[in-house]
N, C-alpha and C positions, 0 to 999 in steps of 0.2 A: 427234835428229830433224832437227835445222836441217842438217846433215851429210849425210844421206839427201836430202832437198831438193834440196840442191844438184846433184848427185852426178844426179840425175835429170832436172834442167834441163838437165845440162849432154851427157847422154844423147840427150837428145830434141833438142836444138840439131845434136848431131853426124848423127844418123839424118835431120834434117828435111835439112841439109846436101844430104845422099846423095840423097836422093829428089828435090832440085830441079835437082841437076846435069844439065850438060847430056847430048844423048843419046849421043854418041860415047864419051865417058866411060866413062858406065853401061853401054852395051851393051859396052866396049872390055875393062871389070873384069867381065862375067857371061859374056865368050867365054873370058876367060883364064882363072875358076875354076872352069867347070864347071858354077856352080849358078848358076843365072839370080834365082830371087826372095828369098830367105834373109830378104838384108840389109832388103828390107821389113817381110818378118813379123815380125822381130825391133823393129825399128821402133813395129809393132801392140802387140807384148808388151809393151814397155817404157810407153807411152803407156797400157795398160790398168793395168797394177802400179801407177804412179803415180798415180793416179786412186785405184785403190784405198786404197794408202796414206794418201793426203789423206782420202779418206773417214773412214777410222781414226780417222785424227788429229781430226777435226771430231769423230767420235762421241764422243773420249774427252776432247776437250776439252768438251764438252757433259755429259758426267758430271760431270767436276768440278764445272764452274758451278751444276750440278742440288745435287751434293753440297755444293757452297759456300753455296746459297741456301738448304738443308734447315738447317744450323747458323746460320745467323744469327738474331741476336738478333730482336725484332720493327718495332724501329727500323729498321735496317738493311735488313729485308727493305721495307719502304714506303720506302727511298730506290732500292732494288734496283728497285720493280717497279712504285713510286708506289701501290701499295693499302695503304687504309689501317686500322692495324690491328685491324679491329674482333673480332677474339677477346679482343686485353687488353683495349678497352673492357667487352666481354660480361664476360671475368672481375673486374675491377673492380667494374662494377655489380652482379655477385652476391655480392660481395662484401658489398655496403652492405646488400641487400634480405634477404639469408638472416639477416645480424645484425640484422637489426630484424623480421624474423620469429619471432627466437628469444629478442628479447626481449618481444615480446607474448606468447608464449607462453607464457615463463617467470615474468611477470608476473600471466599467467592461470594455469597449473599453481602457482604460491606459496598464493594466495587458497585453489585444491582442498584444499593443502596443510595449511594453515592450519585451514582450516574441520573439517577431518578430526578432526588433529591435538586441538583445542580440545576437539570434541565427545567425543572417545574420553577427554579428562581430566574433563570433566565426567560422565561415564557412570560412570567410577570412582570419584569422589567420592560419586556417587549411589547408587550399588550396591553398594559394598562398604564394607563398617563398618568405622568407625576406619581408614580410610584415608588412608597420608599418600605426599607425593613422595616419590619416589628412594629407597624405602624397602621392602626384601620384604618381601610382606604372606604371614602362614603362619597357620594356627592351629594349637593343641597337644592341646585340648580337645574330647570328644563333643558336649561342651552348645556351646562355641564354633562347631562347627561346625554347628549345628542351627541357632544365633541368625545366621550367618548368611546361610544359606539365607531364612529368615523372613524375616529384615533384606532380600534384595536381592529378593524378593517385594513384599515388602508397600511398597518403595518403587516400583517395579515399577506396581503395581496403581495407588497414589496421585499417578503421573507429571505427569497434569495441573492437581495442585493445587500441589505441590511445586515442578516444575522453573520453572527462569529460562526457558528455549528451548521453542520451539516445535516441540513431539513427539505425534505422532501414532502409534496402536498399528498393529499388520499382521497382519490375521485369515486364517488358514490353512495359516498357515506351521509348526503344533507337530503335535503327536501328535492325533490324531481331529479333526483342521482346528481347532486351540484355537490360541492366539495366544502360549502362551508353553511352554514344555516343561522337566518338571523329571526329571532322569535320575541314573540311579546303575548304573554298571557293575561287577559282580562275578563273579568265580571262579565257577562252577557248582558246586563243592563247595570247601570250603576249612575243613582242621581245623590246628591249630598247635599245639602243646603244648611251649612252651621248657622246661616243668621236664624235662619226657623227654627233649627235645631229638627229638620225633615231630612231621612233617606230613605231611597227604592231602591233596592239590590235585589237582582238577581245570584243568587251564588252559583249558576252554573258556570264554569270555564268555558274559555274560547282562546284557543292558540292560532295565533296568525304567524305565519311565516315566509321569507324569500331564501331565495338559495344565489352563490354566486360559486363558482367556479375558473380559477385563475388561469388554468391549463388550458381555454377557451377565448382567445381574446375577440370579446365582443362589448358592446357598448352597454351589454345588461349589468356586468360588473359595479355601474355605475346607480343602478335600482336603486341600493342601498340608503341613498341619499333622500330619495324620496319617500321613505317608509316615514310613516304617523303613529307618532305612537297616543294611547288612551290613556293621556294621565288622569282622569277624573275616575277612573276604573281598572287601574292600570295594577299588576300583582307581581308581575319579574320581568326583565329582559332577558335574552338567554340567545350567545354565542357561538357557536358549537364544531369543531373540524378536528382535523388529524392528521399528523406528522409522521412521517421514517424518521428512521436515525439508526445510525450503528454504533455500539461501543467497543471502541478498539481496545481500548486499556487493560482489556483482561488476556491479549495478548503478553503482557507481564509477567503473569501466573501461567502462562503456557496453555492457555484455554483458546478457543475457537472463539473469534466475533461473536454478540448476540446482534442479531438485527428486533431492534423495538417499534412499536405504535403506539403514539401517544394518542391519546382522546381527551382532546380540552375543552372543557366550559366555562366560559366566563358569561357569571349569575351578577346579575345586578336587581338586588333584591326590593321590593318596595311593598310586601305584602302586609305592613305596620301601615305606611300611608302616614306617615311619621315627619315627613318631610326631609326624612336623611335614605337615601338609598342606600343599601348595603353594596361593594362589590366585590367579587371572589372570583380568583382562580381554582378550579381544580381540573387535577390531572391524572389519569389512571393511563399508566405503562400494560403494555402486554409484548411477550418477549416470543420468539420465535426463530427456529431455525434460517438462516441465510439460506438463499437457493444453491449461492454459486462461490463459496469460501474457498477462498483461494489465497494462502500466507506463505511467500519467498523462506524458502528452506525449512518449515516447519511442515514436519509427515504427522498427520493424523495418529494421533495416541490412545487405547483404550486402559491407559494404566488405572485411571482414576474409576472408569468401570469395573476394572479385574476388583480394585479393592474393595468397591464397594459392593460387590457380591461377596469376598471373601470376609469380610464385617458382617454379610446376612448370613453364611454360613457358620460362622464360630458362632454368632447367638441365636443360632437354630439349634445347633449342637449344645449350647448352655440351656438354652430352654426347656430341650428332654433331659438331660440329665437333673434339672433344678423338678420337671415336673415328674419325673423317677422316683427324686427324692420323697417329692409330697405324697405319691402315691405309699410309699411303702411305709411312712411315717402314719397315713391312713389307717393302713392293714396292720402295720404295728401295735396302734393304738386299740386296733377293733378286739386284738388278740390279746392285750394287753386285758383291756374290759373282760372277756366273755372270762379269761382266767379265773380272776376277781369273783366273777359273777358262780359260778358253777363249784370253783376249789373252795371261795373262800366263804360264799353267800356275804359278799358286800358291795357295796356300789362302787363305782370310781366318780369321785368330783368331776367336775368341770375344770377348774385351775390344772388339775392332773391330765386329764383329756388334752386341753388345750397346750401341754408340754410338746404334744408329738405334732403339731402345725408349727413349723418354723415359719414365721413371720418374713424371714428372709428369703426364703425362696422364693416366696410371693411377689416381694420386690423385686426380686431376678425376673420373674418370669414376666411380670409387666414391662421393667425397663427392656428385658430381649424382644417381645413385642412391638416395640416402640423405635426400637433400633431396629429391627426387620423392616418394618412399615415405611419407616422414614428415609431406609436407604433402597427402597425399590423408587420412592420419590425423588429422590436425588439423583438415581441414574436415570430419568424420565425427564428430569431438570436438565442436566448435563448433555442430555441428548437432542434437548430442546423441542418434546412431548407435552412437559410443562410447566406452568411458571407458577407452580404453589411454595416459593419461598418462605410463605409464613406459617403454613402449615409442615412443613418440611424441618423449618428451623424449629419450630414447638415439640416436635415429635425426638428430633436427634435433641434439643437442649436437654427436657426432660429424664430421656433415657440416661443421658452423659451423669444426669445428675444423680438416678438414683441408682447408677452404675457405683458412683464415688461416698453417695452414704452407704452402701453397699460396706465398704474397705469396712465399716465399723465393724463389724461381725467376725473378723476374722482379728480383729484389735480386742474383743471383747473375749477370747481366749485366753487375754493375759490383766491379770488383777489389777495391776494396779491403770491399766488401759481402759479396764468396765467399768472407770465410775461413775463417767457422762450417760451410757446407754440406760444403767442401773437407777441412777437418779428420776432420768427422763423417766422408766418405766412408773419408776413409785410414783412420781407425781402429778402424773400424766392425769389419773382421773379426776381427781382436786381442781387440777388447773380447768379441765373440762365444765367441771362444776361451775367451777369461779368465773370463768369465760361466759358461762349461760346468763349469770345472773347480771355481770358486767355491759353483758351486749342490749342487755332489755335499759338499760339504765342510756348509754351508749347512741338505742336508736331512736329513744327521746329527746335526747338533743339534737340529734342531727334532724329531724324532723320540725322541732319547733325553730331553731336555726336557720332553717332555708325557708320555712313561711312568713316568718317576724324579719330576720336578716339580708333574704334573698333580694328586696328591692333595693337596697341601700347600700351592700356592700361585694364586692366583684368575688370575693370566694365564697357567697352564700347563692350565689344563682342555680345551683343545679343539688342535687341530695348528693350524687357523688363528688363533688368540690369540697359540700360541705363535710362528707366525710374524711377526704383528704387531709381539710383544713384542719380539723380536731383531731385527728391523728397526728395533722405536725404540731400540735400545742402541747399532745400527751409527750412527744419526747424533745419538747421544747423548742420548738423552732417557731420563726416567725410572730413570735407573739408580738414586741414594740408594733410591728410590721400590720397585724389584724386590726389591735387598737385603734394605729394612726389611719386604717381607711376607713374606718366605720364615719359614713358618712351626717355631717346636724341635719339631718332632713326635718326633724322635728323632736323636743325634747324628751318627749315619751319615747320614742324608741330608741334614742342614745340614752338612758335610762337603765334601759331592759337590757342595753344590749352591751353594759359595764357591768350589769346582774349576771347577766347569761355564760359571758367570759369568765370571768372573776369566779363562780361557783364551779364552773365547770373545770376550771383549770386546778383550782383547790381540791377537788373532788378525787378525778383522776388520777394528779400527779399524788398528789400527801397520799391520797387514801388505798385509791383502787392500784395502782401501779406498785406500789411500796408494799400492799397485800400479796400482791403476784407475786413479788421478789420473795416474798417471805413464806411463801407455799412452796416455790424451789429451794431456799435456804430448808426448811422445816425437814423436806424430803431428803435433803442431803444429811442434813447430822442424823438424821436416822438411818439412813444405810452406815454411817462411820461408826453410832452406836453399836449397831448390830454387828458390824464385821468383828466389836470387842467381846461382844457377847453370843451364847451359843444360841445360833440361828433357828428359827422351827423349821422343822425335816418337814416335807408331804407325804405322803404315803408313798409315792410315786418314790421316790428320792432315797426313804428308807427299806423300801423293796428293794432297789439296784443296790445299794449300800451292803449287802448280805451278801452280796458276791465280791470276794476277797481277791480275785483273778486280776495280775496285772496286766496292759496290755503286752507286755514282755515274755508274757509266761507262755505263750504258744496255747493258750487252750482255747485262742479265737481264732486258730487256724482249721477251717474244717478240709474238707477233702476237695479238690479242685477235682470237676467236671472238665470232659474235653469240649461238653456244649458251653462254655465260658464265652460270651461275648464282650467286645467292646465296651459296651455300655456299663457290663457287668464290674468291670477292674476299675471304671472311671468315680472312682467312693472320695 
């Protein structure tokens, strides 16, 4: 370039020469050649070339600087351009306010928790006979199971003399608007004769049902007793009513009562025909505003509302700025190409393309998503619109979460902070690699596992148990523990299944596991290599590199517009 320069000064020097000479000269060399103006226009041409060039040169010196200032860090760029950085202040600050969102919540979602929890142990106690924890409750017995139909009735009926908690009944909720519903599902025809080894089954279902109602005192309360059930055809019994309740406790935390509905069933299962009955409580809460909340010296507060609009506003505001960012990183990138493409006749890579997508924005703009979404739920929650706690809590954990891998990004501005992110990247596709071939390997066991092991042993019953289970062996847990249940059902498959263990755990642990570690070690002394040794540049890398401009030097200050918005200073 400086070569060219010259080379054109020195051009324009000799032609400016020609033209101020005097006239005898001029006219003495335009008689003697023939062509009188040439040496002018020639003159003209060269004076416009170089003009051109200098343009060039300006333009793609003005790229780089563009492309120098898009990679700098965010320090860097407020020495570059003196704005200052308020995107890492923004992110910062959401930083603090999503975590302290998510801990009110999760403080309030524990209490839901809790109170659930409690209530569904107490209902058990209450309802089902002879019932103890952590303990499968079955009956074996006709008469067994008749006493405890009666039993979870008649405590049932007697709720408000009985129970510690304050439970109120829910009229209309059973068969002919009755309050509690007692059912028995069976085969529409069902004959069995093991001496013959003869059955006639109908498989169509027939639900038979009463209803009883406690808030009604009449003599029908007492039906119940007379209901028959079909044990030659017999497939479940099944429970069924619903309780109030209110949870004061969250008066604590300075929250308003919820008023709750529980909906219980108690399944007494027999569709084995097994001769053990299964039984079960379950209980689903649904929460709702009180009609008439009324708390001695406590005034209704919407602070927890303010904030959590002020939480959807700061990562609305992060959100355009983060999608700002991508965008211009876009048209960056497109400019960057077309440059290439036109000045230089060459392509730009993909690796180099892919420089101008920050990764991390991407993560911003999903976790502010997610923190939006989740806290227009939570004041819907709060206001007792809705009770999607799990959904609610998915949304705020998630965002919190990759709100806080976030922090890496702004960690990886400093050397010796980049070695986790740097590592991950080199290894990232290897381990991908290795993962494919590990998981084919992985869902052969868990497959042959739960069809060889699944009768015999209680963590092989289901594919996902068994995946559990072999995942706790890969990092060593429970193994004495798998051994000692595997049940002698017969010597062939305690056989297979001291083979199946035994190779699998050798396989994983020695081989596949100890390869992993050595695909992240591998990755790693090769970035410490490299940092000794001189790195390869990309194109990309060695284009900005030509620009010798610090951000100090003032020459990435351009001209401030009065149209300067907002958005615009927030770099």
């Amino acid at each position: 370039m400086a070569s060219s320069n010259y080379t054109c000064i020195q051009d324009s020097a000799a032609e400016k020469d020609k033209l101020f000479s005097s006239v005898t000269s001029y006219g003495s060399q335009d008689l003697s050649s023939g062509t009188p103006r040439p040496t002018g226009l020639t003159g003209l041409t060269g004076l416009v070339g170089c003009e051109h060039e200098e343009e060039e040169e300006e333009e793609e010196e003005a790229l780089r600087r563009k492309l120098k200032y898009f990679f700098m860090s965010p320090c860097d760029k407020y020495h570059a351009k003196g704005r200052k950085p308020f995107k890492l202040g923004l992110q910062l600050l959401k930083i603090i306010i999503v975590t302290v969102q998510l801990v009110l919540f999760g403080l309030s979602n524990q209490m839901v928790v809790t109170f659930k929890e409690e209530n569904t142990a107490s209902f058990k106690h209450i309802f089902l006979k002879d019932y103890r924890d952590n303990v499968p409750h079955a009956i074996h017995t006709q008469r067994d199971l008749y006493s405890h139909i009666y039993y979870a009735i008649e405590q049932y009926l007697a709720l408000p003399q009985t129970s510690l908690g304050q439970y109120a009944y829910v009229s209309g909720v059973g068969v002919n608007g009755s309050a509690l519903s007692l059912c028995q599902r069976y085969f529409r025809k069902g004959s069995i004769d093991p001496i013959n080894d003869t059955y006639d089954i109908d498989p169509r279902v027939i639900t038979d049902c009463i209803g009883l109602d406690p808030l009604h005192d009449s003599t029908e309360n007492n039906d119940f007793k007379n209901f028959t059930l079909m044990f030659h055809k017999l497939i479940n019994v099944t429970i069924e009513f619903q309780l109030k309740a209110i949870n004061i406790q969250t008066i604590i935390n300075n929250e308003i009562p919820d008023c709750y509905t529980f909906a219980i069933t108690i399944v007494m299962d027999n569709k084995a025909h097994s001769g053990r009955v299964k039984v079960s409580l379950q209980n689903h809460a649904s929460i709702k505003e009180c009609k008439d909340p009324n708390v001695s010296g406590h005034a209704e507060s919407y602070a927890r509302e303010f904030f959590d609009v002020m939480v959807a506003f700061v990562c609305l505001l992060s959100l355009l700025l983060c999608g700002r960012s991508i965008l211009r990183g876009v048209l960056l990138q497109h400019e960057y190409v077309q440059f290439f493409k036109h000045r230089l006749s060459r392509p730009v890579c993909w690796g180099d393309r892919m420089e101008f997508i920050n990764g991390w924005y991407i993560l911003l703009v999903i976790s502010d998503t997610f923190t939006i979404i989740g806290s227009f739920i939570k004041i819907n929650i709060e206001s007792k619109n809705l009770s999607s706690y799990d959904v609610c809590g998915i949304l705020l954990g998630t965002s919190t979460l990759l709100v806080w891998v976030g922090v890496i990004r702004y960690l990886s501005f400093f050397q010796k902070y980049n070695i986790l992110i740097v590592t991950l990247r080199a290894a990232f596709p290897n381990v991908i690699r290795f993962c494919c071939c590990a998981a084919a390997i992985y869902m052969g066991y868990c497959f042959c596992g739960w069809i060889v092991l699944g009768p015999y042993h209680a963590k092989f019953r289901s594919l996902s148990m068994v995946s559990e289970c072999l995942f706790s062996l890969i990092n060593g847990d429970d193994m004495f523990v798998t051994f000692a249940e595997m049940e002698h059902s017969g010597t062939l498959v305690w056989i297979f299944s001291q083979v199946y263990l035994y190779t699998f755990i050798s396989l994983f642990i020695y081989m596949v596991l100890s390869l992993f570690i050595a695909l992240i070690t591998g990755a790693y002394d090769t970035i410490m290599a490299q940092t000794q040794e001189q790195m390869r540049v990309t194109d990309l890398h060695a284009f900005i590199a030509e620009c010798t401009d610090t951000p100090s030097s003032g020459k990435f200050r351009g001209p401030e517009g009065s149209s300067c918005s907002f958005l615009c200073c927030c770099d």
